[in-house]
N, C-alpha and C positions, 0 to 999 in steps of 0.2 A: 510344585516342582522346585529343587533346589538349585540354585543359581546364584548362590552368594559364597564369599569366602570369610573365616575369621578375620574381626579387624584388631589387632593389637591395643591393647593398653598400658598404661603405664605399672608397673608393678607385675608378679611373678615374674614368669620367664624372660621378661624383657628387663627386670630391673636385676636379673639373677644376669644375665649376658651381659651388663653393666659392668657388674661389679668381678667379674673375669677379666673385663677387659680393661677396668681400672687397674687391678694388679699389675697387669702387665706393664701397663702407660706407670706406673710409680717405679718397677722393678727398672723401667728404660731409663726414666729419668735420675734413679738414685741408684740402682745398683749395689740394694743392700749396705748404704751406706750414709753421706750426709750432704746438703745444701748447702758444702764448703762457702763459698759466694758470703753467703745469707749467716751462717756460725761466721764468721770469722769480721764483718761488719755490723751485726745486730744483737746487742744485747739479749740474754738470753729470757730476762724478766719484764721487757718491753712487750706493751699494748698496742694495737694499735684496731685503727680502720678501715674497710676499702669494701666501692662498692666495684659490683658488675656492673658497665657500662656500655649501650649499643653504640656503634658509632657510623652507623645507617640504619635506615627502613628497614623491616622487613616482620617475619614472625616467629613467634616463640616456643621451641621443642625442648624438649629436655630439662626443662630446671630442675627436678628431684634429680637430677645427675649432680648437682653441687655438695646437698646432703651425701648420696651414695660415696663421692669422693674423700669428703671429712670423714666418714665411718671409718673407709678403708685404710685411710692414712694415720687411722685414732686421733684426730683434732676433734677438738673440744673448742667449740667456738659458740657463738652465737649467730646464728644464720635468720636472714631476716628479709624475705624471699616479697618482693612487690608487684609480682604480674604472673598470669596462669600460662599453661601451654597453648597455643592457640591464639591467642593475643597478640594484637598489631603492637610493635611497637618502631618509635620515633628515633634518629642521632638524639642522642646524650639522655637517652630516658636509661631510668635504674632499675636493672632487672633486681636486681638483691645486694644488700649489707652486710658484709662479714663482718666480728668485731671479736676479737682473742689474742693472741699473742704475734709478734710481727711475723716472727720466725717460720712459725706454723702458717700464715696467710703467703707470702713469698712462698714458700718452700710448695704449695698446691697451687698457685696463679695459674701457671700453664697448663698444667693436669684439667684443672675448673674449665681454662680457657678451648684450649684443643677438643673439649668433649661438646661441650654448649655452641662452640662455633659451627661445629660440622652439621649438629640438628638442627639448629635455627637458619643453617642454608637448605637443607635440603625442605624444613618447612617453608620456609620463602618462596624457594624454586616450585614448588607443589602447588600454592597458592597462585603463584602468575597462572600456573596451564589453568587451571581452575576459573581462573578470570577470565580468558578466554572461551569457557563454553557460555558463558552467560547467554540467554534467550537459544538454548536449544537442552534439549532432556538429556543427554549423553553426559556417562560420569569419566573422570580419568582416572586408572587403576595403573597402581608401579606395578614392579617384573620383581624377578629375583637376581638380577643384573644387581647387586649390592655389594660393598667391601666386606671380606669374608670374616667372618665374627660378629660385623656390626647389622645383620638384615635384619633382627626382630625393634634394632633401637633404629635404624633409617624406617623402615615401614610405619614406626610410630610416627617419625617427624613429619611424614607424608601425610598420615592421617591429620596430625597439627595443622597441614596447612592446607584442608579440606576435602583432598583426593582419598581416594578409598585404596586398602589392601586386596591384593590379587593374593594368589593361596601364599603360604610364607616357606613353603616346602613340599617336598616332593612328597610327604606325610599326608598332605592334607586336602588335596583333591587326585583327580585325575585329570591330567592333558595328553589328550595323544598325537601326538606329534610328527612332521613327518617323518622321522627315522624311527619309529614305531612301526609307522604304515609300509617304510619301503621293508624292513624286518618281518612283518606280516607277510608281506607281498611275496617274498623271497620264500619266506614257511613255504608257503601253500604253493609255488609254484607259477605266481602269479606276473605276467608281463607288466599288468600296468598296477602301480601301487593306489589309484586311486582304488581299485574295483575291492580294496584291503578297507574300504570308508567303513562301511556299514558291520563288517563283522568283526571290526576293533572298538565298534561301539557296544555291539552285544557281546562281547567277550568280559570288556569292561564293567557291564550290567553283571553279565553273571557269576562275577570274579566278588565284587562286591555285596553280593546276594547271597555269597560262600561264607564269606566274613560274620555275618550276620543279619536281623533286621537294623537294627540301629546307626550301624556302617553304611546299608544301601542305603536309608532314605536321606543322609545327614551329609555325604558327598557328594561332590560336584562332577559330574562327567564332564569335562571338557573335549574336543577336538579340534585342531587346527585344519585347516583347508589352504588350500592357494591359486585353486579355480572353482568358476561357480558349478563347474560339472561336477568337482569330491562336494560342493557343500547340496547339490540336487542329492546325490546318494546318498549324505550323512541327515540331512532333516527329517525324513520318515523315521527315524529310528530315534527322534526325541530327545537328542542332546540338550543337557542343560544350557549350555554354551557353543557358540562356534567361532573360533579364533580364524578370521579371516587374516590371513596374510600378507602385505603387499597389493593389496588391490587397489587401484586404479578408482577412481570418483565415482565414475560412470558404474565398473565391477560392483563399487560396494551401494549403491541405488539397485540395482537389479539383485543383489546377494537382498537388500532389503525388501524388496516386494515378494522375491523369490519366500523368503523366511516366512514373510506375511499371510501367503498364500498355502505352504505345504504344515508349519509348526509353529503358529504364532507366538506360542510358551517358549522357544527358546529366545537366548538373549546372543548378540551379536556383535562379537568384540573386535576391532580395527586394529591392528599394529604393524608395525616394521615401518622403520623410518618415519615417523612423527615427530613434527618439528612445532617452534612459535606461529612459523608461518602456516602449515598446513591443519593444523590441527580443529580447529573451526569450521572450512570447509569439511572436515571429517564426519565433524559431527551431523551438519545437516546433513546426511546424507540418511538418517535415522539411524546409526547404528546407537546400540545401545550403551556399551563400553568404548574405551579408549585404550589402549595398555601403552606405557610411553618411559621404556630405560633410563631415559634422562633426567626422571625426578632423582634417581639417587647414583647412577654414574658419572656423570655431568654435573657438579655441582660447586659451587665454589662456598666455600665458609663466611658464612656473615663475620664482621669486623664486629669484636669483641672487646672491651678492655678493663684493667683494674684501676679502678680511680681510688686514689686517698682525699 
């Protein structure tokens, strides 16, 4: 049974929406023109040095984003990179060594800096929820709740800091939702949207069985619920997944025996409103996922800086 989504890595698609979104961040910051500042105080044949410096805890997303940036900007430097993505690091540890021309290092500082900060927060931020499930089986999975351009490079930083990818697009599973269901409901004529559960699951079976062999077996059915009555209707019908929403402690203990007992092969995802505080409680509860908008909405940028 499939019940898993792609998880992002670094390179293709994701180091391709990089470097889109590098132009852009150079075009903002130069405007087709020059690091007036930096020409007009810095020799043009001056060398120089500077490292990347943390300047808190936390973990490390995105360093091929520093290369991606020298390509884009045509620097010719020597880049001399000292920690992996993933990796804890300490205040005053050196993620990397630049060493080229002064001009050329100034003139990308912030570009380097605004890109490496925002991953390295949101890998930080992924890793606390992460800490938090310790001693229960339950994984935390991001949303598509992302700043728009940057979801294939946050989903990575996510994964950096140990949590797992939820689909990355509307490409690449199926979730049906409630405005799916009340949209069904409506087709058919129907008063109550839940009684729309089970035959927006076999619609979905047979939509993807149209597609092909390799489409059905390789996507994910998802469906969300938001009382244990849509998710009695939706478990016979062998969802990959069931997005319980907003459920209450006690709702998602009974959504879990209930699972136990009619579909044990589906898996059982918690969300809406998950917090520091409640998210542990979540988990015992045995659901099997977590989904939680706040590894990449909610984020604040790790402290970053160029040291000479």
């Amino acid at each position: 049974m499939v019940n898993t989504f792609t998880q992002l890595t670094w390179g293709g698609d994701t180091l391709d929406d990089a470097r889109h979104l590098i132009r852009l961040a150079v075009r903002e910051d130069l405007s087709n023109q020059q690091d007036w500042t930096t020409m007009a105080t810095v020799a043009g044949d001056h060398n120089g040095s500077v490292r990347v410096v943390s300047r808190e805890a936390g973990v490390v997303a995105g360093i091929g984003i520093i290369q991606a940036v020298l390509d884009e900007m045509n620097i010719s430097c020597e880049c001399d990179v000292a920690i992996a993505d993933g990796d804890r690091m300490e205040p005053g540890q050196v993620l990397c060594t630049l060493t080229g021309l002064t001009r050329d290092l100034l003139t990308a500082e912030r570009i380097i800096l605004n890109f490496l900060s925002r991953l390295c927060g949101v890998a930080t931020q992924a890793a606390r929820y992460v800490a938090l499930l310790e001693g229960t089986s339950a994984k935390v999975y991001d949303t598509r709740k992302t700043t728009p351009g940057w979801r294939r490079l946050e989903k990575y930083a996510v994964r950096c800091g140990g949590a797992v990818n939820h689909r990355t697009g509307l490409f690449d599973a199926i979730l049906i939702k409630d405005n799916h269901l009340a949209a069904n409901a409506q087709k058919d004529g129907l008063e109550d949207e839940g009684a729309s559960v089970a035959g927006a699951i076999q619609n979905a079976r047979d939509f993807l069985r149209g597609l092909g062999d390799e489409r059905a077996a390789n996507t994910p059915v998802e469906i969300e619920v938001d009382t244990l009555d849509q998710l009695e209707r939706a478990l016979p019908c062998s969802p990959d997944i069931v997005l319980l929403d907003n459920m209450t402690l006690e709702e998602l203990r009974q959504a879990v025996a209930m699972r136990n007992d009619l579909c044990p092969g589906a898996q059982l995802e918690a969300s809406g409103g998950v917090t520091f505080d409640t998210l542990h409680s979540i988990a015992e509860t045995g659901v099997d996922r977590i989904s939680v908008g706040a590894l990449t909405h909610s984020v604040i940028n790790l402290d970053l800086g160029f040291d000479s």
